[in-house]
Backbone bond lengths (Angstrom), bond angles and torsions (degrees), N, CA, C in turn:
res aa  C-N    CA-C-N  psi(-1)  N-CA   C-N-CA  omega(-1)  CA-C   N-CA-C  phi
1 X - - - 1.460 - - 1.520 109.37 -
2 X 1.258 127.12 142.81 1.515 121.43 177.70 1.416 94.88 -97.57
3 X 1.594 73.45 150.97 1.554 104.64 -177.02 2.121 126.42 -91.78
4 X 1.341 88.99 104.46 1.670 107.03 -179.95 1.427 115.89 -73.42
5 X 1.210 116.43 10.56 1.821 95.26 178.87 1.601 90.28 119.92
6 X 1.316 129.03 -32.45 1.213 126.54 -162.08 1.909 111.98 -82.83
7 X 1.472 111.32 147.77 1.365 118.77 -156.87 1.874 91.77 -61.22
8 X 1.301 115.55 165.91 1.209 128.83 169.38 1.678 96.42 -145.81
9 X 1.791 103.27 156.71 1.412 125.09 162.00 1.508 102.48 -122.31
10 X 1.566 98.89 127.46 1.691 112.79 169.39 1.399 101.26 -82.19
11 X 1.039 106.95 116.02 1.610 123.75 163.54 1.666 114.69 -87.73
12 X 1.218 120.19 129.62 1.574 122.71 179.10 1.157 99.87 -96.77
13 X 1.554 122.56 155.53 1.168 122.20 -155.21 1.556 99.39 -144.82
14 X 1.300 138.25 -168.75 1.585 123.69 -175.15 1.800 92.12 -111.32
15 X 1.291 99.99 139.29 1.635 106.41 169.50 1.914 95.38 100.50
16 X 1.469 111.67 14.53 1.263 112.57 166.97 1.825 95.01 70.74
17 X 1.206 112.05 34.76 1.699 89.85 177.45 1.979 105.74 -113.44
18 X 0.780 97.29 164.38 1.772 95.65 176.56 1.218 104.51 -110.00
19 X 1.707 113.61 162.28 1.491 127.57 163.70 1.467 101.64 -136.22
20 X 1.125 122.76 152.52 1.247 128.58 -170.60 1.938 98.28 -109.58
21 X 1.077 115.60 135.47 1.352 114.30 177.80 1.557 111.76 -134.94
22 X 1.590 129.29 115.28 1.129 137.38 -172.30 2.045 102.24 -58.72
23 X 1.462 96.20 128.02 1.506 76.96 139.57 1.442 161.90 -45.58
24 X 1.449 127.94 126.91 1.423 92.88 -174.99 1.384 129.06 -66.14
25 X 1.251 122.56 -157.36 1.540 123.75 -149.63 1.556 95.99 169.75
26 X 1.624 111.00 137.72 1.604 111.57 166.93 1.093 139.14 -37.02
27 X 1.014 100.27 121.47 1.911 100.91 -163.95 1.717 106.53 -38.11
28 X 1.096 96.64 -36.28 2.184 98.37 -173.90 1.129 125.40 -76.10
29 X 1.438 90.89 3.78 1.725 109.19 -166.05 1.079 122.78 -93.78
30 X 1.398 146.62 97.56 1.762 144.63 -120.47 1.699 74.57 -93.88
31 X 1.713 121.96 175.32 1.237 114.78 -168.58 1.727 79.73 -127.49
32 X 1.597 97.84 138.31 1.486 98.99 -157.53 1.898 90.74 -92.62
33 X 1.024 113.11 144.73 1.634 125.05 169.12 0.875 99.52 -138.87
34 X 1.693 113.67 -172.07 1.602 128.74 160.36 1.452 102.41 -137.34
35 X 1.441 118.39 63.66 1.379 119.99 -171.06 1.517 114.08 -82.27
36 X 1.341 135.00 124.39 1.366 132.05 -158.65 1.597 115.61 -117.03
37 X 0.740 137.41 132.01 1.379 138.28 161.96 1.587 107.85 -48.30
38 X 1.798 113.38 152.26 1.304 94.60 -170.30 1.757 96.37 -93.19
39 X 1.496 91.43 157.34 1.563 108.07 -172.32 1.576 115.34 -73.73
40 X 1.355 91.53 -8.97 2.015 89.98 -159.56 1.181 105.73 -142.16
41 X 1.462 132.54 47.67 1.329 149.38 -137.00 2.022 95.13 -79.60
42 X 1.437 116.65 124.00 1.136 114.43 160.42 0.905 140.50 -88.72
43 X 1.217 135.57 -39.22 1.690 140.24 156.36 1.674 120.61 -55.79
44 X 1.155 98.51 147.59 1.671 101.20 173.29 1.534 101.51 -126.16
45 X 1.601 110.83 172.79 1.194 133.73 -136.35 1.438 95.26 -48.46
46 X 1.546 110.77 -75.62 1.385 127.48 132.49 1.692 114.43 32.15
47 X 1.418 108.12 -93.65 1.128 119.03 174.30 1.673 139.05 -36.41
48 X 1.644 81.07 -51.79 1.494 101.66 172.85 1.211 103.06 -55.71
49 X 1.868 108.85 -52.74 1.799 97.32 -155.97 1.854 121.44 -53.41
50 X 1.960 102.46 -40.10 0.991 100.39 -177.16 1.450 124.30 -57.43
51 X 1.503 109.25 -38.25 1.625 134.46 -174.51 1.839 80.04 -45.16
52 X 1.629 105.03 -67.09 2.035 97.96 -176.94 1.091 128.13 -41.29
53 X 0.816 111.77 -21.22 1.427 123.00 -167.78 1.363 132.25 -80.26
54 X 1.504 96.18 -38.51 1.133 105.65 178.58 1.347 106.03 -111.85
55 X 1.599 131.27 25.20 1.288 128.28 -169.06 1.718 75.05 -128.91
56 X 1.000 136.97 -30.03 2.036 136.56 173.13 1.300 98.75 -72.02
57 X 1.026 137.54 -28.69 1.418 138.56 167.76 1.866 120.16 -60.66
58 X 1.485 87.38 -42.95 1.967 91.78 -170.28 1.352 89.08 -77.62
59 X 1.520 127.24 -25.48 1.683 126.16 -169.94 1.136 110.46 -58.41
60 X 1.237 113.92 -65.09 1.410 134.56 -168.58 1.986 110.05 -62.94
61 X 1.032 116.59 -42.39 1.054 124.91 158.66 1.410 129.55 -70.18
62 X 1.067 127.65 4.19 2.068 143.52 171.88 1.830 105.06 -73.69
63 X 0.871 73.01 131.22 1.860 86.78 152.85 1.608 101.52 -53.88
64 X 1.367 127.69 -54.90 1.352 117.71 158.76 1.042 136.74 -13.11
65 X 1.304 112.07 -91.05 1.757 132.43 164.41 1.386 108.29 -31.10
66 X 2.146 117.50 -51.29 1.449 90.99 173.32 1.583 150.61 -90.68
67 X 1.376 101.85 17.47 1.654 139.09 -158.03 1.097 74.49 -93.99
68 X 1.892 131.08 -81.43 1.209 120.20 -157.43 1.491 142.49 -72.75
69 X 1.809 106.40 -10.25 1.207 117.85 -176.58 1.693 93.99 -74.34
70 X 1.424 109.50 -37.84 1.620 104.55 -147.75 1.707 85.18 -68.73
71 X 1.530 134.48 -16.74 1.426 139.10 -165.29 1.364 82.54 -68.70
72 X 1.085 113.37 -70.65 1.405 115.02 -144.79 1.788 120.56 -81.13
73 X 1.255 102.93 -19.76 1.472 109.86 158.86 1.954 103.77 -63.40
74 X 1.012 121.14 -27.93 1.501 119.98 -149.16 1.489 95.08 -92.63
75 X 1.572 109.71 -30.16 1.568 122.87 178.16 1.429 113.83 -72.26
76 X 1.463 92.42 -45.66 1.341 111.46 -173.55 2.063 108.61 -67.49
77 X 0.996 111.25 -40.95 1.582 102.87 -172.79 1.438 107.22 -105.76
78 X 1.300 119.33 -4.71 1.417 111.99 177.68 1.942 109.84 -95.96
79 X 1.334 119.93 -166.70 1.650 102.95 170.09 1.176 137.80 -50.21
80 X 1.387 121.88 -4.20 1.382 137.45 168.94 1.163 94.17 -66.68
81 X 1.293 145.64 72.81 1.556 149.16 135.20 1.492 105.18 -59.65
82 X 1.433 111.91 125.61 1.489 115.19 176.96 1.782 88.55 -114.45
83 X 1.851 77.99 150.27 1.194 89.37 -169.38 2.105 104.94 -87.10
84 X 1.265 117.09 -173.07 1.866 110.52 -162.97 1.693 88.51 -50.65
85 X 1.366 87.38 165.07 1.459 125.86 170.53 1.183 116.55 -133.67
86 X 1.611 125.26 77.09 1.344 115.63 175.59 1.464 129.59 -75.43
87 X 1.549 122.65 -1.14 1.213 127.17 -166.61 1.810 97.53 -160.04
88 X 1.126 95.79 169.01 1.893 112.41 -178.35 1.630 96.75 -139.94
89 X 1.323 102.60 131.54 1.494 89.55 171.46 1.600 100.36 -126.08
90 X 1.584 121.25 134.52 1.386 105.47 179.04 1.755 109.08 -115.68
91 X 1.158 119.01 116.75 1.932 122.04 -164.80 1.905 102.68 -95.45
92 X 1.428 95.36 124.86 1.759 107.62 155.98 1.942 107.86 52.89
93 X 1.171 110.31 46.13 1.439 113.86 154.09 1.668 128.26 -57.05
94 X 1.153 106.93 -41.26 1.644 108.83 158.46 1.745 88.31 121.75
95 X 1.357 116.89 146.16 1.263 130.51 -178.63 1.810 110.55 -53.16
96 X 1.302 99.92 151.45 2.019 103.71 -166.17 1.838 85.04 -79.46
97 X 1.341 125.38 -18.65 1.472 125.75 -131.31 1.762 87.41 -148.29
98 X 1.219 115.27 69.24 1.580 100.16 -178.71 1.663 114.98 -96.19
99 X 1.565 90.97 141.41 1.959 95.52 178.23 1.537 120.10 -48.05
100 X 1.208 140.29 3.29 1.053 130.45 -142.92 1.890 79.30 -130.16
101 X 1.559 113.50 -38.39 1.884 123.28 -159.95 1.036 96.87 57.21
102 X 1.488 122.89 60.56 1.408 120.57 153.87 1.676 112.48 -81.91
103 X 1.472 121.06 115.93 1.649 123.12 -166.79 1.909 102.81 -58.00
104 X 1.691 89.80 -20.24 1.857 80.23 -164.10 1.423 97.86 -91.26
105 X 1.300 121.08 -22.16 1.562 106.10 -175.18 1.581 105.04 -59.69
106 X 1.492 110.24 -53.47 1.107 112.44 -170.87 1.345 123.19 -64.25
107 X 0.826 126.29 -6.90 1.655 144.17 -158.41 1.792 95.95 -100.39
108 X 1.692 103.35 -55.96 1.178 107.16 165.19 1.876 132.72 -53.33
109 X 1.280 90.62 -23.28 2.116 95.61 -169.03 1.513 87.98 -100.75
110 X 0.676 144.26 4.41 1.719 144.53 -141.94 1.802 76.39 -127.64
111 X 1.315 122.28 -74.01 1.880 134.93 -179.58 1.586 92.10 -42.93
112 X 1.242 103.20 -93.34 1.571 104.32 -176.14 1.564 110.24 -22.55
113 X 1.255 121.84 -60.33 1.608 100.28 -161.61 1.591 100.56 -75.14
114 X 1.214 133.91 -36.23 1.655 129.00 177.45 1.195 98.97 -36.02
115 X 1.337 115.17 -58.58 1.906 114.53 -159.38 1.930 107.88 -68.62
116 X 1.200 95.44 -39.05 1.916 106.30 171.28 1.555 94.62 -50.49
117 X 1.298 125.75 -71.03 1.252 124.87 179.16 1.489 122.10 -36.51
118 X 1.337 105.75 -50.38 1.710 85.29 -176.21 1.215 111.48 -92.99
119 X 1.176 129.53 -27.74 1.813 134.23 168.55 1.698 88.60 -26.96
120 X 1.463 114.93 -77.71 1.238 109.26 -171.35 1.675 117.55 -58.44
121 X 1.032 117.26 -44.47 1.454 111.63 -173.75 1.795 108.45 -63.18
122 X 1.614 143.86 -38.61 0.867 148.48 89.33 1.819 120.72 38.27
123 X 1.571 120.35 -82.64 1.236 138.55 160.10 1.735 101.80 -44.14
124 X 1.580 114.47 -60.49 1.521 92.51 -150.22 2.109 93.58 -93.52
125 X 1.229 110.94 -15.56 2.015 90.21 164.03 1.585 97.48 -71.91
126 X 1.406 144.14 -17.99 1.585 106.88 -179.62 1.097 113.92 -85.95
127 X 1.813 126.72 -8.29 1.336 110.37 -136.28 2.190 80.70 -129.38
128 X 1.328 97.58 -32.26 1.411 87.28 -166.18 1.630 104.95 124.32
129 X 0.985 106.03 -70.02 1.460 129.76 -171.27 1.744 127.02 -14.91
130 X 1.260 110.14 116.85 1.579 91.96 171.51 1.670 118.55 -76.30
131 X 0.785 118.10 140.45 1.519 122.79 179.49 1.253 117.48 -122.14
132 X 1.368 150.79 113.47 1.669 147.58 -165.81 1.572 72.15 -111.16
133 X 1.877 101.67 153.02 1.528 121.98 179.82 1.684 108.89 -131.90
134 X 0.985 108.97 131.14 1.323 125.56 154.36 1.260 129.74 -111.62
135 X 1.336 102.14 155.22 1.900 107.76 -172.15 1.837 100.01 -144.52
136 X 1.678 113.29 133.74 1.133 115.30 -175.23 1.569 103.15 -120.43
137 X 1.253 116.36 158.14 1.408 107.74 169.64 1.784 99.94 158.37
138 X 1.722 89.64 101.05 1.585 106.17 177.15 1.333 115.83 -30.01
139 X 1.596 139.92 -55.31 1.509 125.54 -156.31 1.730 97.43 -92.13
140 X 1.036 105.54 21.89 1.977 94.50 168.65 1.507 113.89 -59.50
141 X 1.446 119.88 144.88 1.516 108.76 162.43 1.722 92.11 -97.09
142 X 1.284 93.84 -175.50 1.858 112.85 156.34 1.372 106.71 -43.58
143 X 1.457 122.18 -49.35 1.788 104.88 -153.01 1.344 86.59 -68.90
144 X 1.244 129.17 -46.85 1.559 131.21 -168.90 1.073 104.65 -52.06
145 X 1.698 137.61 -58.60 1.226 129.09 163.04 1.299 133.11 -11.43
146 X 1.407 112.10 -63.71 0.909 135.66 -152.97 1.821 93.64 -93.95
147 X 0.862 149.03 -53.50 1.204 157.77 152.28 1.684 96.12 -13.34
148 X 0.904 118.80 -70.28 1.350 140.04 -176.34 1.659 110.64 -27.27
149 X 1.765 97.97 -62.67 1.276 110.76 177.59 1.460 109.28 -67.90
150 X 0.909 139.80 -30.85 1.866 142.02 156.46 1.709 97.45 -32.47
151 X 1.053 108.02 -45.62 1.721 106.15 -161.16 1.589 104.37 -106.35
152 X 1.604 102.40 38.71 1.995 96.64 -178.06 1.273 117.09 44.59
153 X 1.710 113.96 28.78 1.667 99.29 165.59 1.197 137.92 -127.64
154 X 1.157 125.78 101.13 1.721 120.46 -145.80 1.620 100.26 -75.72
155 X 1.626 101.10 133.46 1.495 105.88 175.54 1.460 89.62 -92.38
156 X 1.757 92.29 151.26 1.149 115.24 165.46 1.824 123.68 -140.59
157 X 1.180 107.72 130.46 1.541 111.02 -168.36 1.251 109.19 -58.73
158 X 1.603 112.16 135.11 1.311 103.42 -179.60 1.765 115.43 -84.66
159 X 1.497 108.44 163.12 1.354 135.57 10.70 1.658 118.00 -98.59
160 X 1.049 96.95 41.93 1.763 122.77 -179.61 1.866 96.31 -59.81
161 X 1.007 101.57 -40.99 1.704 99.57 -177.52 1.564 124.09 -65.08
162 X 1.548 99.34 -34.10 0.991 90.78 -174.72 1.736 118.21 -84.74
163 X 1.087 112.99 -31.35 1.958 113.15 156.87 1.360 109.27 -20.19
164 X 1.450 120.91 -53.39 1.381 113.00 -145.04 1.396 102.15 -75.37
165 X 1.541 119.93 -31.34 1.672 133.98 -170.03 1.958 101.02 -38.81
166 X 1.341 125.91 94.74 1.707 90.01 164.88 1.593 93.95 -134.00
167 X 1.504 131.42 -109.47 1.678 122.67 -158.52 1.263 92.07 -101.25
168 X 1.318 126.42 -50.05 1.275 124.53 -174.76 1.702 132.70 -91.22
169 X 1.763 100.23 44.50 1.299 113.00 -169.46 1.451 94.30 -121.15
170 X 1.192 99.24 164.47 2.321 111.90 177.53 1.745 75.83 -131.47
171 X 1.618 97.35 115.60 1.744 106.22 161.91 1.581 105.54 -104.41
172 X 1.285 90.44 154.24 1.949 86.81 -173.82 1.610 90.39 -125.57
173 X 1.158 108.96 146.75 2.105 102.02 -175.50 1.419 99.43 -162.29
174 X 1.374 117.84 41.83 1.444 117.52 177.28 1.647 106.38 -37.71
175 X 1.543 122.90 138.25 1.060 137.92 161.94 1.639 106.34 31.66
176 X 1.221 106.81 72.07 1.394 143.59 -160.71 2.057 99.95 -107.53
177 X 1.217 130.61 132.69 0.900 126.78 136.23 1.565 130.59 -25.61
178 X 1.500 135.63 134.19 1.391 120.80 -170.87 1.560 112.58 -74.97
179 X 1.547 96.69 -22.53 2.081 103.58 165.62 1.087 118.30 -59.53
180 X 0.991 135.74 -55.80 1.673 170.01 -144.71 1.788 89.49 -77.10
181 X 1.427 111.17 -57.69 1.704 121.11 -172.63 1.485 98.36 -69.15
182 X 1.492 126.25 -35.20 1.193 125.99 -151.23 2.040 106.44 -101.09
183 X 1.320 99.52 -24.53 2.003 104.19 170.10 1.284 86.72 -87.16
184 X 1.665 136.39 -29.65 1.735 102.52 177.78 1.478 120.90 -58.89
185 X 1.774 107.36 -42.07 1.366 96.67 -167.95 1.835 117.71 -117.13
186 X 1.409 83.13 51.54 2.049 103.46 -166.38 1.723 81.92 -80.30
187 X 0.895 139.84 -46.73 1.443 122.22 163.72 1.625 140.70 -52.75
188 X 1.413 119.22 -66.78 1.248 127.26 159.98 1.662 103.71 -143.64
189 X 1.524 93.72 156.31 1.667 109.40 178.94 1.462 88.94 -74.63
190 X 1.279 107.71 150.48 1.898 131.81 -173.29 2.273 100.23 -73.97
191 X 0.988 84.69 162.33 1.515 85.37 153.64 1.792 137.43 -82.09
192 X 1.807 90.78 -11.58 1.562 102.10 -173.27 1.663 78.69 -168.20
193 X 1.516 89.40 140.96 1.781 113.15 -173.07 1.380 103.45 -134.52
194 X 1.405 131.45 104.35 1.041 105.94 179.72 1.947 100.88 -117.51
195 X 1.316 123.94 140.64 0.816 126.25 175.37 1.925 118.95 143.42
196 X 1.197 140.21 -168.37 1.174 130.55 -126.69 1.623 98.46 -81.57
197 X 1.580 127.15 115.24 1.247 116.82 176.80 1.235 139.67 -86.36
198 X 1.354 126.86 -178.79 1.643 120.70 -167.27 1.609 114.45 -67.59
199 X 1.101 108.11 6.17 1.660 101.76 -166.72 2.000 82.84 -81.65
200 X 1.811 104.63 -65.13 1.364 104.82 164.50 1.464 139.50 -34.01
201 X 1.118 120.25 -36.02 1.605 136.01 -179.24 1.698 97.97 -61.45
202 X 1.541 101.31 -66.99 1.465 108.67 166.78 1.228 139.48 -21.04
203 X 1.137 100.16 -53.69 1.719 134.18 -173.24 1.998 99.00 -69.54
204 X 1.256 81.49 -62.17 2.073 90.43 -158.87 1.159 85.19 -89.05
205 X 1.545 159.74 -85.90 1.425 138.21 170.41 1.001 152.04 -3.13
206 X 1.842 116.89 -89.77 1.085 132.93 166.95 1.572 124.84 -72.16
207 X 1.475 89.57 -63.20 1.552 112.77 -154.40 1.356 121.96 60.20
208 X 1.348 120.57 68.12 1.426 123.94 -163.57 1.488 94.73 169.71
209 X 1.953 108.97 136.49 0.939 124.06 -178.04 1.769 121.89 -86.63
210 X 1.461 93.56 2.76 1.822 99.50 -176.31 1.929 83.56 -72.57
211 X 2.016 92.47 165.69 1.270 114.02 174.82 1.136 127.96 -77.49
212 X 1.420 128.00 34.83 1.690 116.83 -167.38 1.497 117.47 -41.97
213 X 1.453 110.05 160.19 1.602 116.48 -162.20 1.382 105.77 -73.34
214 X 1.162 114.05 -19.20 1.372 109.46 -171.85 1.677 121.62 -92.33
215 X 0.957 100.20 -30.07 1.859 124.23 146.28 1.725 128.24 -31.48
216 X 1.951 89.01 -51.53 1.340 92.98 -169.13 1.395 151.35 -28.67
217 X 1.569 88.90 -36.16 1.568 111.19 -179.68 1.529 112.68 -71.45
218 X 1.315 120.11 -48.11 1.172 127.55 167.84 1.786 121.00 -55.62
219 X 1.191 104.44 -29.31 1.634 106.57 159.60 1.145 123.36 -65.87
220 X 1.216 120.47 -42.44 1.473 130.20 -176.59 1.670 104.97 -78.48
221 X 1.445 108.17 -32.47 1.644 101.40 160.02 1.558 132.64 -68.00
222 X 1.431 84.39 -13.38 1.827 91.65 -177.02 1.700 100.76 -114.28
223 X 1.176 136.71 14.74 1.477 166.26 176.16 1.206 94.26 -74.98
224 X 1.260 104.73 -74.75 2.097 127.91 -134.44 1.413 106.73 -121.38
225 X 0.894 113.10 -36.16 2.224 112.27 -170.42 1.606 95.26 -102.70
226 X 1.584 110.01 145.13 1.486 131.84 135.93 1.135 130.30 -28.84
227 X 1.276 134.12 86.04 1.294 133.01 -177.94 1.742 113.77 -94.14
228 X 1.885 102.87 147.05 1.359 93.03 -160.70 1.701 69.68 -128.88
229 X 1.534 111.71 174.85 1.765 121.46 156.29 1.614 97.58 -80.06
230 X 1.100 103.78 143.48 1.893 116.86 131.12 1.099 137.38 -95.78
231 X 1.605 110.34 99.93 1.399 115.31 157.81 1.219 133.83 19.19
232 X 1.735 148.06 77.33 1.361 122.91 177.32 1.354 106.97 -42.57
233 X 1.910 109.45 -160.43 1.100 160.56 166.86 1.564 132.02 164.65
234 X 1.133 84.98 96.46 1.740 93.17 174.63 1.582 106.84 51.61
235 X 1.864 100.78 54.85 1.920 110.56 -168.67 1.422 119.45 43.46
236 X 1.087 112.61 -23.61 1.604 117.73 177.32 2.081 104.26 -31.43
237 X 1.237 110.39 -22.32 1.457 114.61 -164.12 1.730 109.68 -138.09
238 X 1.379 100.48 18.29 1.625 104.35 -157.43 1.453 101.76 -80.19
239 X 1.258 120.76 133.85 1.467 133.17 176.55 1.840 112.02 90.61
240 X 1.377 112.68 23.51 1.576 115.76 -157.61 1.176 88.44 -99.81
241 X 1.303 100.73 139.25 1.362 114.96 155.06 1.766 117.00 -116.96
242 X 1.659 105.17 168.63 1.296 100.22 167.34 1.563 106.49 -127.85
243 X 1.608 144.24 133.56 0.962 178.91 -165.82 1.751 113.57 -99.68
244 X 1.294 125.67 90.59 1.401 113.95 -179.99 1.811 105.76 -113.30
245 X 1.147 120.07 135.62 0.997 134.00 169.08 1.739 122.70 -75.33
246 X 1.375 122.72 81.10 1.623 126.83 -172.24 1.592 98.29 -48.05
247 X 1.634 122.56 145.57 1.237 131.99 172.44 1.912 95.81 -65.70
248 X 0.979 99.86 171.22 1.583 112.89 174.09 0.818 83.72 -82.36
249 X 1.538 133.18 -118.16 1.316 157.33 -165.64 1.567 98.80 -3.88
250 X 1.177 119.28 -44.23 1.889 108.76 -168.28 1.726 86.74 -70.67
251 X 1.188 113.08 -51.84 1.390 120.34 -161.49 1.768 109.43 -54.32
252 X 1.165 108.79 -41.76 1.183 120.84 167.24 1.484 125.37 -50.98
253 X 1.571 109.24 -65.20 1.279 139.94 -179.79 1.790 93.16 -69.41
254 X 0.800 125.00 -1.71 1.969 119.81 165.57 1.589 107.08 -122.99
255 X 1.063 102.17 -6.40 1.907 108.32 171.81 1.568 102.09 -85.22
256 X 1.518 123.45 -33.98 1.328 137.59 -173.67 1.210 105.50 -87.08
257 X 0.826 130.83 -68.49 1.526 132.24 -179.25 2.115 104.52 -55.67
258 X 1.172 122.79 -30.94 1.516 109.15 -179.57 1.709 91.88 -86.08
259 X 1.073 132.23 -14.69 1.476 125.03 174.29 1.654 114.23 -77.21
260 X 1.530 107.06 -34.82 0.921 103.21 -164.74 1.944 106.16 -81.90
261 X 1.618 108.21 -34.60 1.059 116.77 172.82 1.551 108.79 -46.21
262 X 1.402 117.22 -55.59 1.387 117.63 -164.48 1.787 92.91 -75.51
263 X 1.435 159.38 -32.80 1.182 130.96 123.05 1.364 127.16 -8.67
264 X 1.375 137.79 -57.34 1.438 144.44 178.30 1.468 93.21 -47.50
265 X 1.319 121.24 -89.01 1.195 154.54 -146.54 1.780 91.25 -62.73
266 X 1.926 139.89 -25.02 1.085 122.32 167.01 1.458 128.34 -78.85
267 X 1.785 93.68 -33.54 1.475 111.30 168.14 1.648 112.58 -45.47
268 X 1.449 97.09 -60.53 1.469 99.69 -171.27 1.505 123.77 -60.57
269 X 1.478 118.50 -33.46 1.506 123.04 139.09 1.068 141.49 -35.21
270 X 1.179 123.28 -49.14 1.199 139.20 132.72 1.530 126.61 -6.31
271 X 1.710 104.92 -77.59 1.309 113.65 159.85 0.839 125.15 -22.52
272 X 1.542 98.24 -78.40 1.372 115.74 -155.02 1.468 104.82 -62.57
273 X 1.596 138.50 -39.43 1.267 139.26 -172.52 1.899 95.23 -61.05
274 X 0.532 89.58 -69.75 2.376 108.86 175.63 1.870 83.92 -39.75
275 X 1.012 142.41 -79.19 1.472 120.42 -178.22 1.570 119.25 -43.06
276 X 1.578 100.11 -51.35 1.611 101.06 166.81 1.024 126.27 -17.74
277 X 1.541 100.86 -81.36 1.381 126.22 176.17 1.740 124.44 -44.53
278 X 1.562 109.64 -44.76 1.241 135.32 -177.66 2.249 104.23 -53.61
279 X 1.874 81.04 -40.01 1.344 76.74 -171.89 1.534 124.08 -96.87
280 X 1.742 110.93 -15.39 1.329 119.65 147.20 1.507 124.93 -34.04
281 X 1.413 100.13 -56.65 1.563 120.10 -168.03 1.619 98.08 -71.33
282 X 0.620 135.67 -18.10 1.875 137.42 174.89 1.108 113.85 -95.12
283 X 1.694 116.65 -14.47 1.488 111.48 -168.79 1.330 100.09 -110.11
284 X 1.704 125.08 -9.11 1.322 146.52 -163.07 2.019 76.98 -89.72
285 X 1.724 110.27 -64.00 1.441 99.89 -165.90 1.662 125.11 -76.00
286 X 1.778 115.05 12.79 0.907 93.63 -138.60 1.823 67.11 -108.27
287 X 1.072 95.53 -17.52 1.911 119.76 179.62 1.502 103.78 -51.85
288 X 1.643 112.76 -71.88 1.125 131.69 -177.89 1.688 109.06 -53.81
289 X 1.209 132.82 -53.61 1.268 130.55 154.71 1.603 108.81 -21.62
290 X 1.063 118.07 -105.35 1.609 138.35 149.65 1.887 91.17 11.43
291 X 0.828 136.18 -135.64 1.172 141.98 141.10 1.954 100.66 39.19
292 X 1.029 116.22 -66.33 1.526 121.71 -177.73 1.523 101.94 -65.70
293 X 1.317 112.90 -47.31 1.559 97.57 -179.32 1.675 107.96 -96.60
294 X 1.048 126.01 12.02 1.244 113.56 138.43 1.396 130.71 -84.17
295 X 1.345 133.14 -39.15 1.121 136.82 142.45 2.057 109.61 -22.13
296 X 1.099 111.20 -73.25 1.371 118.57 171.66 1.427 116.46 -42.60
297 X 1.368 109.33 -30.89 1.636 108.13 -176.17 1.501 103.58 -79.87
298 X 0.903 96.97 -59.29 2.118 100.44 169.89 0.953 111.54 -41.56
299 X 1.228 141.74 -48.98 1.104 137.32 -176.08 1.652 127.61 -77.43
300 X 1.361 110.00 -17.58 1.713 107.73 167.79 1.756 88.49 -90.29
301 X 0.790 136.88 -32.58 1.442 155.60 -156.82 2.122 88.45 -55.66
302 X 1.080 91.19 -57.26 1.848 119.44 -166.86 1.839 90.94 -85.25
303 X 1.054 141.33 -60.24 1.521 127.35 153.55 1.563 114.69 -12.92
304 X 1.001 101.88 -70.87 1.885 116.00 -160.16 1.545 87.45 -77.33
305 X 1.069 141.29 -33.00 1.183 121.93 -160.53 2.225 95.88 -84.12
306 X 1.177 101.15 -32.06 1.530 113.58 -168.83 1.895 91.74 -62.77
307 X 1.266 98.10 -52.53 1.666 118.10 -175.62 1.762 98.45 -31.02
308 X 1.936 107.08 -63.37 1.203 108.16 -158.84 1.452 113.69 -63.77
309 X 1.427 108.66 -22.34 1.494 124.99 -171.90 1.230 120.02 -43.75
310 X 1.649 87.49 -55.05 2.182 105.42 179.88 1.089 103.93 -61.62
């Protein structure tokens, strides 16, 4: 994001690299820039796609790509039942075509959206699910737009993106401003959050375990949802987290079933003590018997002997 006058914290990062992280600011408080589309755009639609193409290729092929699929298959088919996903929203990847032709920005928004892509493509073969996608991000031109729609992703002008965020959305906001995270989900927390988590916020923010208000949301994400890591690559992903939202009903239906087990498991205690007992108490009478006819034996025993006496 360029910088207007407004305070920044340099964050150090591992491998000597920096990130710049805005102060926070009221959640209602749009975060003022002057972010521009580039004026003199060189690539065409064309261009971009191949540039995708072969940058979805190095993705999919990373130690990356396979760290996180095996996550998310493992989330995905084990009790991590997420509940629908009617929408994906992906926020501020950085222009395909930047004014500056910086190779790494682009290299970077080009990574980011591959991996948005298959997370979702990924999500809807395990789950079924239709998912429509959007992608926001002030310095887009048209070709980028339009590029976009090649890859099933409807741009939308901001702050158009952030509306769409509500329970049944997966927002993606890699290395996102903490404002930026916080007008996405000033309505409802998403079903799946993926992007920089509270352990980080903490760290480069606060540094302090009290709840500040501006935090909140991220507490309640680290409260209530499944949290998994994301995979670096070359920082492109450094400090990411992923955020899954458990269905009720599974959550429920595994709250019931460990209740009901630990029911199983008292009954059967139960039993088994009541057999215990069952078999004490038989071995107590079977004793006392035993005991009676020995008693009885002594005693004709002491007869016959009295008998021989006379």
């Amino acid at each position: 994001m360029a910088d207007t006058g407004a305070e920044w914290n340099q964050v150090k990062r591992k491998g000597r690299k920096l990130r710049h992280v805005s102060k926070p600011v009221a959640d209602e408080k749009a975060p003022s820039d002057n972010l521009q589309p580039n004026p003199n755009p060189e690539y065409s639609i064309g261009d971009l796609s191949k540039y995708h193409d072969g940058v979805t290729r190095k993705f999919e092929q990373s130690a990356c790509w396979q760290k996180l699929e095996k996550l998310l298959d493992s989330a995905l088919s084990s009790r991590q039942q997420l509940p629908r996903i009617a929408r994906a929203v992906c926020l501020g990847t950085g222009p395909y075509d930047p004014a500056d032709g910086s190779s790494q920005a682009r290299w970077t928004a080009h990574m980011q959206t591959a991996a948005f892509c298959a997370i979702i493509n990924t999500i809807r073969s395990k789950t079924n699910q239709e998912i429509k996608c959007f992608i926001q991000e002030p310095r887009f031109t048209q070709i980028d737009k339009e590029f976009c729609s090649k890859l099933d992703l409807e741009a939308v002008d901001s702050p158009g993106g952030f509306d769409l965020v509500d329970e049944n959305t997966l927002l993606y906001a890699i290395h996102l401003e903490l404002e930026i995270c916080n007008l996405a989900m000033r309505k409802s927390l998403p079903t799946v959050f993926i992007g920089t988590g509270l352990d980080e916020w903490l760290r480069v923010v606060d540094g302090t375990q009290e709840r500040p208000g501006h935090l909140h949301r991220f507490f309640k994400l680290e409260d209530n949802y499944h949290k998994l890591p994301f995979p670096d690559l070359d920082y492109i992903f450094s400090s990411t987290s992923i955020y899954l939202k458990e269905d009720q009903q599974t959550h429920d239906g595994c709250e019931r079933g460990h209740i009901e087990e630990a029911g199983k498991e008292k009954v059967g205690q139960q039993d088994t003590e009541k057999k215990g007992d069952e078999k004490t108490e038989s071995k107590t009478k079977s004793q006392s018997l035993e005991d009676q006819d020995a008693a009885t034996k002594s005693d004709i025993d002491s007869l016959r002997l009295d008998k021989l006496v006379t």
